[in-house]
N, C-alpha and C positions, 0 to 999 in steps of 0.2 A: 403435171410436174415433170419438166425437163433434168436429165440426169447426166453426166458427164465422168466416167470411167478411171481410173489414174493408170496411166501407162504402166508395163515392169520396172522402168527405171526408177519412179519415183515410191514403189511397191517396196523395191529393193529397199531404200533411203529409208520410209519410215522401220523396216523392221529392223533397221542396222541402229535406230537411234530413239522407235521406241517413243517420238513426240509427234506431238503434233497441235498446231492452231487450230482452234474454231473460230469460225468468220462467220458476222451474219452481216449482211450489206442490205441495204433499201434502196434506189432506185429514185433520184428526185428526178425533175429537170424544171428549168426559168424557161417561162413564157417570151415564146420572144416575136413583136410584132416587124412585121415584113409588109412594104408596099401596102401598109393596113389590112394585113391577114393575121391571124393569131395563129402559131405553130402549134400542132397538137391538137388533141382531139376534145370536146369540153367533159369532164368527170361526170359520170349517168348515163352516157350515151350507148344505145345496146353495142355501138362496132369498136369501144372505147375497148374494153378487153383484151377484144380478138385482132386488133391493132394496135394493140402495147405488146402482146405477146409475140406477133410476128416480127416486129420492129425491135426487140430484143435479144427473138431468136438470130435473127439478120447480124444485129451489134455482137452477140457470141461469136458467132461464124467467122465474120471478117476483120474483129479486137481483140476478140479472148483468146479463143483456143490456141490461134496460128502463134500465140507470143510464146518465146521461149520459157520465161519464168512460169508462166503455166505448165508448160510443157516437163517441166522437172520438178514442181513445188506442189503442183495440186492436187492431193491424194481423191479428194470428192468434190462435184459439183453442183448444187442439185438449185433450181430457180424456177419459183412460180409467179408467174408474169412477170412483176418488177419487185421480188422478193428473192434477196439471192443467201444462199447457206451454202459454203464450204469450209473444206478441211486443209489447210496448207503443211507441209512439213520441213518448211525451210524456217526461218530464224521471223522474228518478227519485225526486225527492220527490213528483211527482203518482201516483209507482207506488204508493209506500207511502203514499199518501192512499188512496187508492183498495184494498189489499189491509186497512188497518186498518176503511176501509169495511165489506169484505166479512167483517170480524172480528166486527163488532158487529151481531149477530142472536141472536135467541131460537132458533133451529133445531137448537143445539148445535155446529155447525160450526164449525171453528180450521183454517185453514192456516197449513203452515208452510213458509216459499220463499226462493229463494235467486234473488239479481237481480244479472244480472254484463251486459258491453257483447262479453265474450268465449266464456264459454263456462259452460253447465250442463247439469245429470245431470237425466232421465226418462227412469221406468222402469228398461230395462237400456243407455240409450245415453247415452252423454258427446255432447252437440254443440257445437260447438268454428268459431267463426265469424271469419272469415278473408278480408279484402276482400271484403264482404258476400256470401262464399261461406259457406253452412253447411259441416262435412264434421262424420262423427259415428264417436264408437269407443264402446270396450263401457264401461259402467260399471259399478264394482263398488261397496260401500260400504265404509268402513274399516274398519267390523267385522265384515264378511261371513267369515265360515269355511269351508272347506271343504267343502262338506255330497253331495260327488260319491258317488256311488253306490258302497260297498266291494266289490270285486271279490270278495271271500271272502261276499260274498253267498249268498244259496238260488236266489234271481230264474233264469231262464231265461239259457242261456249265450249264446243270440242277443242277448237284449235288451243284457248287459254289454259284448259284442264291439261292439256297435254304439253305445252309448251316447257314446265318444271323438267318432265321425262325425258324430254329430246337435251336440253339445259346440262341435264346431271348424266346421261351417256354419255355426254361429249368428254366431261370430264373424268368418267369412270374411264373412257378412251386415250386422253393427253396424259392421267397421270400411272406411271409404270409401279411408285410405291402404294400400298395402301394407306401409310399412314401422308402422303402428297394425298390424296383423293377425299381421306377424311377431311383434312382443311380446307382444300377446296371446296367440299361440296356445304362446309358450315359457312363458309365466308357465300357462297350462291344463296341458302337458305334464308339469310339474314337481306341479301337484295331483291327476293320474290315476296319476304314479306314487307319490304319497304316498299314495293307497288302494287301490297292492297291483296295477293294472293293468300287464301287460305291456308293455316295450317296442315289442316287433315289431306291437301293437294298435294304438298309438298311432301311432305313426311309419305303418304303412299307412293309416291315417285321416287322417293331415295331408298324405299325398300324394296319398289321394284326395280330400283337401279344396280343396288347389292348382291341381288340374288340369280343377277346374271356375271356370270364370269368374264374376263376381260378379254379371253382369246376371243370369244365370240361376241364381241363389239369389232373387232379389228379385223374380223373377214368381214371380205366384200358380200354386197346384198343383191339375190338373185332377182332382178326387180321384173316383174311380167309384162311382156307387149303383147298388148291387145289392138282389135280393131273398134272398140266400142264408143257407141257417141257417145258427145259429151256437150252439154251447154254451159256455154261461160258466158257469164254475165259480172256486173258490177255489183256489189254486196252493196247492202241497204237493209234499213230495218225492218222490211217487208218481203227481205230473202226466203225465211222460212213460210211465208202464205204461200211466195214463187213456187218454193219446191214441194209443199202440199198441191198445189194447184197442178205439175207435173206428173207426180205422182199420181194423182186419184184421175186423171183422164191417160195415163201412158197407154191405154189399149186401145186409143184411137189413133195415136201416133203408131204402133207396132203392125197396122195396118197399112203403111206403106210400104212397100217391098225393096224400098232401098234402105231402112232403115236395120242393121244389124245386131241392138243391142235389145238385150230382153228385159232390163231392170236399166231404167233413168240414172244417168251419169250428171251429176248437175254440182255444175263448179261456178264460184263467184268469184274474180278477179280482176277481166277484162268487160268492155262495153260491146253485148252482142251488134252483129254485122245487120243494119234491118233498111230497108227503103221507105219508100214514102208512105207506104200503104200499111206499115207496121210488120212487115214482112220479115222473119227472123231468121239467119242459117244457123243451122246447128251444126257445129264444125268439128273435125274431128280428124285424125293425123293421118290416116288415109288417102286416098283419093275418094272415095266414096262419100260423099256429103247429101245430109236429108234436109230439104228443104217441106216448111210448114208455117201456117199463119197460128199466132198467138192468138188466142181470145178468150175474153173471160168466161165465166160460167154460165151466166144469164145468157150470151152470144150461142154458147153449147144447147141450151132450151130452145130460146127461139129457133134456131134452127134446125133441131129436132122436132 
């Protein structure tokens, strides 16, 4: 989340008048084919991100900041990727002077935004402004569909058990009321069980959701780096034989001396790296990587 400061003069302005716009802006741009090239990058692509991000950070630097009307109107700035929210304190025909400004450039760029004195949607939160108090709830779009993860899935039974909890945090997170959180999490309840998730899931995930307090959803999480392997492979219905099968020989493997970890780290995601000979790396974020030949059980006999 890129963030952008408001100068003293415009510091000044708002406490002399006491207003202020909230802007949320989106970020489109038209395809446009060159010498039979397509501009842009195609959407899914891993450097699609992290070159939208730089190429906007780029368009801030040398369109936004340097213009005057920002330079006296912008109380806040803040843009994740091609997601823009600010605060303006100038009138709101100078908003839309200033956003048709930002309209007319050769770069491809078009935003499209919504300018209210009460309340608008970025990202996934409603902010909702209230004797110059922000408070914020979840936001949906009108035509967002349900796209929760079908319990009648293949996915790992952990991950679907859990999927409710992480679901209804987010939301004990976006909304600052309690009585925003109660609705939210009844209108959630009713799309987990429209894809097949159990009652008793649900309902133990919103009591454990309740009974943590909201300050602590909102600190950050101390998350652990370790050096330990980890084998990634593509999940399949025959994942958990895999990880039986790992598990009940790991003390042949712990016999290699380049091998660091004491307890099998086994993740299904990606397609392990293997040769002709069936030969698998087990990878790991390190430099240290154990190399070992997979084989089944019978393999383990006979060669014992």
């Amino acid at each position: 989340m890129k963030t952008k400061e408001p100068t003293r003069q415009v510091r000044d302005k708002v406490e002399k008048s006491k207003v202020g716009l909230c802007i949320s802006a989106l970020t489109t741009s038209k395809k446009v084919l060159t010498e039979g090239t397509l501009s842009g990058t195609a959407m899914g692509a891993r450097c699609a991100p992290s070159f939208a991000n730089l190429f906007m950070g780029w368009w801030e630097e040398t369109s936004v900041y340097p213009s005057r009307a920002f330079r006296e109107n912008v109380l806040y700035w803040f843009r994740f990727i091609d997601d823009i929210f600010f605060i303006w304190a100038g009138s709101r025909e100078g908003c839309e002077d200033f956003l048709r400004m930002l309209n007319d450039n050769v770069y491809n760029i078009y935003l499209t935004f919504e300018i209210s004195l009460s309340t608008v949607g970025f990202l996934d939160l409603r902010l909702i402004r209230q004797n110059d108090i922000i408070y914020t709830d979840l936001f949906r779009k009108n035509t967002a569909a349900n796209g929760l993860l079908d319990f009648k899935s293949f996915h790992p039974h952990h991950l679907k058990k859990n999927l409710p909890t992480g679901q209804f945090h987010r939301i004990r997170r976006n909304c600052t009321l309690q009585s925003d959180f109660c609705s939210q999490a009844k209108a959630l309840s009713t799309r987990l069980q429209a894809r097949g998730y159990p009652r008793s899931i649900i309902k133990n995930a919103l009591q454990q959701t309740k009974s943590i307090p909201r300050t602590q959803l909102l600190k950050p999480r101390n998350r652990k780096v370790d050096n330990e392997l980890r084998y990634i492979t593509t999940f399949h219905n025959h994942w958990k034989e895999v990880s039986e099968l790992f598990r009940r020989h790991w003390n042949i493997l712990k016999t290699d001396p380049k091998n660091p970890a004491k307890t099998p780290k086994l993740w299904s995601s990606e397609n392990p790296t293997s040769d002709k000979n069936g030969t698998t790396f087990l990878s790991q974020n390190s430099s240290n990587c154990l190399l070992t030949s997979l084989m089944s059980t019978d393999c383990y006999q006979k060669k014992a």
